[in-house]
ZAVOVO-577579 format. One record per residue (C-alpha): residue in three letters; x, y, z. Coordinates in steps of 0.1 Angstrom, whole numbers, plus 2048, in hexadecimal, padded with zeros to 3 digits. Example, Ala and Ser with C-alpha at 12.3 -4.5 7.8 and 13.67 -1.06 7.14 Angstrom:
<atoms>
ALA87B7D384E SER8897F5847 
</atoms>
This chain:
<atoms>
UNK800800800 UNK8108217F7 UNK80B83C80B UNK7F2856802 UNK806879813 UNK82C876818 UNK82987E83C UNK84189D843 UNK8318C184D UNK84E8DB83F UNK83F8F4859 UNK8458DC875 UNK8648C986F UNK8608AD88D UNK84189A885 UNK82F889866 UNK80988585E UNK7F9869850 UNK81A857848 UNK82E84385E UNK84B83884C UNK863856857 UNK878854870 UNK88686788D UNK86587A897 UNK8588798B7 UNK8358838A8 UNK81F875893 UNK7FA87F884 UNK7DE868876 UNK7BC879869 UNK7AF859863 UNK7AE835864 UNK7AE82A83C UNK7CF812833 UNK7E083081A UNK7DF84983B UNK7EF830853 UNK80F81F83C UNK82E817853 UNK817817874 UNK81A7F487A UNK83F7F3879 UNK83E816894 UNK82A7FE8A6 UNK83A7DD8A4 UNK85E7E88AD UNK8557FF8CA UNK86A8198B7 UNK8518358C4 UNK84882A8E6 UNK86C8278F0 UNK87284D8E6 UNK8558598F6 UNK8468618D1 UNK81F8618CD UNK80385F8B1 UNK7E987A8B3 UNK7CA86C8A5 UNK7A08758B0 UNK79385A8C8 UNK77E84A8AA UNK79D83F899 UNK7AB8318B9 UNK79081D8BF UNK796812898 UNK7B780789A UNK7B27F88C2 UNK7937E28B7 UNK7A77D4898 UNK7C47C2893 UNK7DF7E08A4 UNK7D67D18CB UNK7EB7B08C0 UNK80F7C18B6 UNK8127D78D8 UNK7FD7D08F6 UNK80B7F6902 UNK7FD8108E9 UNK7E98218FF UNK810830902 UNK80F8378DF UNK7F18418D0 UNK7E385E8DE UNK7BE86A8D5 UNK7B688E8D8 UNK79189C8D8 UNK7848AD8B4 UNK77F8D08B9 UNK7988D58D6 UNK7BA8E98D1 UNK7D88D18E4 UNK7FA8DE8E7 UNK8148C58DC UNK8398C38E8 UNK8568B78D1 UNK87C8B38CE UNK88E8D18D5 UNK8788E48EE UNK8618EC8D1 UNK83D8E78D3 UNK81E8F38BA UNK7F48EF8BD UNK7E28D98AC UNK7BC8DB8A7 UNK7A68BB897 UNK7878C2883 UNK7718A887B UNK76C8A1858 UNK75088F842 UNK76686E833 UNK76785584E UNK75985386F UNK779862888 UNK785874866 UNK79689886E UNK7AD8B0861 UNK7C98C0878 UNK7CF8E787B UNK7EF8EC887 UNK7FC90E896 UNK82191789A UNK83193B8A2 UNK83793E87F UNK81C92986D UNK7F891B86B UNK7F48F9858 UNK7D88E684E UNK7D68C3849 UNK7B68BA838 UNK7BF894832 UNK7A1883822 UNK782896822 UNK7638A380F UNK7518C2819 UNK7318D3805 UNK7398F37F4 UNK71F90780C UNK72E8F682D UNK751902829 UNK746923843 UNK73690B859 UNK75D8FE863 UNK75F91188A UNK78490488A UNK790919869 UNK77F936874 UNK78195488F UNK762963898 UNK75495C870 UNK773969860 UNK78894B84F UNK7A894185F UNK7C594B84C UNK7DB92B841 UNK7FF92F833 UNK800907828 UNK7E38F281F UNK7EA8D081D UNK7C98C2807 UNK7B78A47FF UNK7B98A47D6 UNK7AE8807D1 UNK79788B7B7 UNK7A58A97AE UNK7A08A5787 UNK7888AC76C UNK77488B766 UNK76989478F UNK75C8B278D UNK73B8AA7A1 UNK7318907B5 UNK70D88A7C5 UNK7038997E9 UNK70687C801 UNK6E788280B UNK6D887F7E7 UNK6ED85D7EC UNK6E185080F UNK6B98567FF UNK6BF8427DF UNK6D38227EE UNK6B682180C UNK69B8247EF UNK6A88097DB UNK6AD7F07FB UNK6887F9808 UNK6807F07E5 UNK6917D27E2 UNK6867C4802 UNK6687C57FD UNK66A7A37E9 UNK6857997EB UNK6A278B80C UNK6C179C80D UNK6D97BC801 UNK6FC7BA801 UNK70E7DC803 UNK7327D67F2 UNK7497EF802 UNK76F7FB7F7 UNK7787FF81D UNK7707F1839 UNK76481784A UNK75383183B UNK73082A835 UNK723833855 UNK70C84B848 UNK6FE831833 UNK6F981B850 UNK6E7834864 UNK6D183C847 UNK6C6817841 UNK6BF81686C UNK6AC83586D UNK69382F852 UNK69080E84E UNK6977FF872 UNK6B27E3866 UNK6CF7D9872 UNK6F17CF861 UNK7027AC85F UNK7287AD860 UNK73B789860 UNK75B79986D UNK75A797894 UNK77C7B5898 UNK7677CB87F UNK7467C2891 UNK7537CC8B3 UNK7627EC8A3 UNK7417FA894 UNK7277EB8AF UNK7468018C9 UNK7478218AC UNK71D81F8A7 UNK70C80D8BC UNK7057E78C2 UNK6E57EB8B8 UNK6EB7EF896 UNK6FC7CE88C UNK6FD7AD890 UNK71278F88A UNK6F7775883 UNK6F377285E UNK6CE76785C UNK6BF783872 UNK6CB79E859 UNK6C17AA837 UNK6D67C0831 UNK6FF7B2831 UNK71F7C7831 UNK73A7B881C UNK75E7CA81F UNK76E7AD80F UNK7817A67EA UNK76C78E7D0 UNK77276A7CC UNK77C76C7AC UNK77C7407AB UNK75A7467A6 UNK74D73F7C9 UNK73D75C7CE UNK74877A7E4 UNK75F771800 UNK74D786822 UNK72777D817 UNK71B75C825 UNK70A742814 UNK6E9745824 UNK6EA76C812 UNK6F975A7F0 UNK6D97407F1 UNK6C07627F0 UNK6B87757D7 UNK6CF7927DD UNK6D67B97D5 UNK6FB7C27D0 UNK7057E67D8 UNK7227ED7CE UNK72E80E7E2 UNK74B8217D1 UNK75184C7C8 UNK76683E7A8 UNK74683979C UNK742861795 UNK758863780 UNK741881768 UNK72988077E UNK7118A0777 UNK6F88AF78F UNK6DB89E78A UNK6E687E782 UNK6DA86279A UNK6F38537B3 UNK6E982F7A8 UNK6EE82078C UNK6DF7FC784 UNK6F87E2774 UNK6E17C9769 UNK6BD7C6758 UNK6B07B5774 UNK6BD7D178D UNK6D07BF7A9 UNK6F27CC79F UNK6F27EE7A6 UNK70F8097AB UNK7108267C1 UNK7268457BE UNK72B84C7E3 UNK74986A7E8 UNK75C866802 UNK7768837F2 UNK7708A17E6 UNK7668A87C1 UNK77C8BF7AD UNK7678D97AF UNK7648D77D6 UNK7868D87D8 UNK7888FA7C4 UNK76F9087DA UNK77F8FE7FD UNK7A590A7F0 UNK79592C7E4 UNK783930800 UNK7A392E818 UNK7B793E800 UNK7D792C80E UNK7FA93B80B UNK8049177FA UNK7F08F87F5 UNK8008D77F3 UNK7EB8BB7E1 UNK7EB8997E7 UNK7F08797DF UNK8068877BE UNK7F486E7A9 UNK7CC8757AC UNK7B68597AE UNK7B184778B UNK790844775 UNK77E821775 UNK762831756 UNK74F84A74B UNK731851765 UNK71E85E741 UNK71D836737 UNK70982A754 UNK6E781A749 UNK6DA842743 UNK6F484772B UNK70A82C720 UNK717813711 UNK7137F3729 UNK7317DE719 UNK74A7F9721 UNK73B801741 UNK7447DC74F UNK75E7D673E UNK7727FC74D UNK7637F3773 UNK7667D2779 UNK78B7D5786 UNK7807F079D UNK75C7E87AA UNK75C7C37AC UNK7827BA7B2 UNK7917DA7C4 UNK79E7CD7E9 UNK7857D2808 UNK7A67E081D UNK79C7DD840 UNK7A1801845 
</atoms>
């Protein structure tokens, strides 16, 4: 897994963000959980490197939880040394080599549940990390923490999320336009039919899903994994899923296809023996997306394939509007190398050709990983 940000702050020479591979820094940042954000954590972890130094990992609570309920607990039963959650919305002080010291704020963020981005403050400097985000256009003001008394913060470096910083993402659908369609189409489904499998890229950030399907339509989700089980029944309640595959309709599979032919790995049988809705949850599938468009798109005539665009990024022109807004000093992009296109949005089943449609996804919607972050 290559590493989305390279890790360094230039501002503040001692400690790294969302990148663990440096060296010699006594502190280190994650905004969030995903597997690109957290490269060369295991080994900080494993050899004790950080503990014995007195080093730390600033994260929010939600990602703590995360990495605790998941396979991290195994490698070091002492990282309660190490990782150190700090509360969103509070302003910490943190200590470093050299008698120096800066602030650090964390803002919550819309991309996966304990998602945030890090102001940092020095004498000379104020930094923002967004890491992985997606904001609305008329919710950029609404951001307390980049703002004094209504006026906007001013930033020298802005260290940005530009995932889908290119033309063929321009727009993407409101996630709320997205929770009303997938809920629609599973009310619909169920009302003759067993089960809906919702197919996700990662294992977290679909919680707003999840809390749309509970609030109207009462149901709880099946997960067969029990680390990821714990983690969400501890993140969003135990009421909300279960681990018994008969007594849900509705089952959460984070895992990659068989591709023997035996189905997908994740789903159980009983589900494979029903007639069964696939959702298959991914924001590639905007690519030239326009306003207006539907956020789901059916792959087959008899409609039990069908493919969400869900962003969990912003689109390009979100990102235009939160830069200008902030009017930073100097923006830093990143990853270098912006996410790639799996087809044309225009082809889907209201404008396309289907042959080229399956043919361009396949690789990305069925057979893309289920990372566990």
């Amino acid at each position: 897994m290559k590493a989305s940000f390279e890790g360094p702050i230039n501002e503040i020479p001692n400690i790294c963000v969302d990148n663990f591979e440096e060296k010699n820094k006594m502190a280190y940042f994650l905004s969030h959980c995903h597997s690109d954000h957290t490269v060369g954590m295991m080994y900080k972890v494993e050899s004790e490197e950080l503990r014995k130094k007195g080093g730390k990992i600033y994260m929010s609570k939600e990602s703590e939880i995360i990495l605790l309920n998941n396979h991290w607990s195994c490698y070091n039963t002492r990282l309660n040394e190490i990782f150190e959650p700090l509360k969103v919305g509070m302003t910490y002080t943190i200590d470093i080599a050299d008698g120096q010291s800066f602030e650090v704020t964390l803002i919550p963020v819309t991309h996966m549940i304990g998602a945030v981005m890090f102001l940092f403050k020095t004498k000379k400097h104020r930094v923002l990390f967004t890491g992985d985000f997606i904001i609305e256009e008329n919710d950029v003001p609404n951001l307390e923490k980049l703002h004094d008394k209504q006026r906007k913060l001013n930033i020298d470096t802005m260290y940005v999320d530009g995932t889908f910083d290119q033309s063929d993402y321009e727009h993407f659908p409101r996630r709320s336009d997205c929770h009303a369609e997938v809920v629609s189409e599973i009310e619909r489904w169920l009302i003759n039919n067993n089960r809906v499998v919702l197919h996700q890229t990662y294992a977290f950030g679909y919680d707003e899903i999840y809390k749309a399907i509970k609030k109207r339509l009462n149901l709880n989700l099946y997960l067969d994994d029990e680390q990821k089980l714990r983690t969400y029944s501890a993140l969003l309640g135990n009421e909300n899923f279960v681990n018994d595959d008969s007594s849900s309709k509705i089952h959460i599979c984070i895992c990659e296809r068989n591709n023997e032919g035996g189905g997908w790995t994740g789903v159980s049988n009983y589900t494979l023996n029903e007639k069964t809705l696939h959702i298959y949850i991914s924001a590639q599938r905007g690519c030239n997306y326009s306003h207006g468009d539907p956020a789901i798109s059916p792959e087959t005539d008899s409609g039990d394939r069908l493919y969400l665009c869900y962003p969990t990024h912003c689109s390009r022109s979100q990102l235009k509007h939160f830069i200008n807004y902030f009017s930073p000093a100097k923006t830093v992009k990143f990853p270098k190398i912006p996410m790639s296109t799996p087809g044309s949005w225009a082809s889907t089943p209201y404008r396309r050709n289907r042959d080229r449609e399956r043919s361009s996804t396949d690789a990305n919607a069925d057979g893309v990983k289920r990372r566990l972050f």
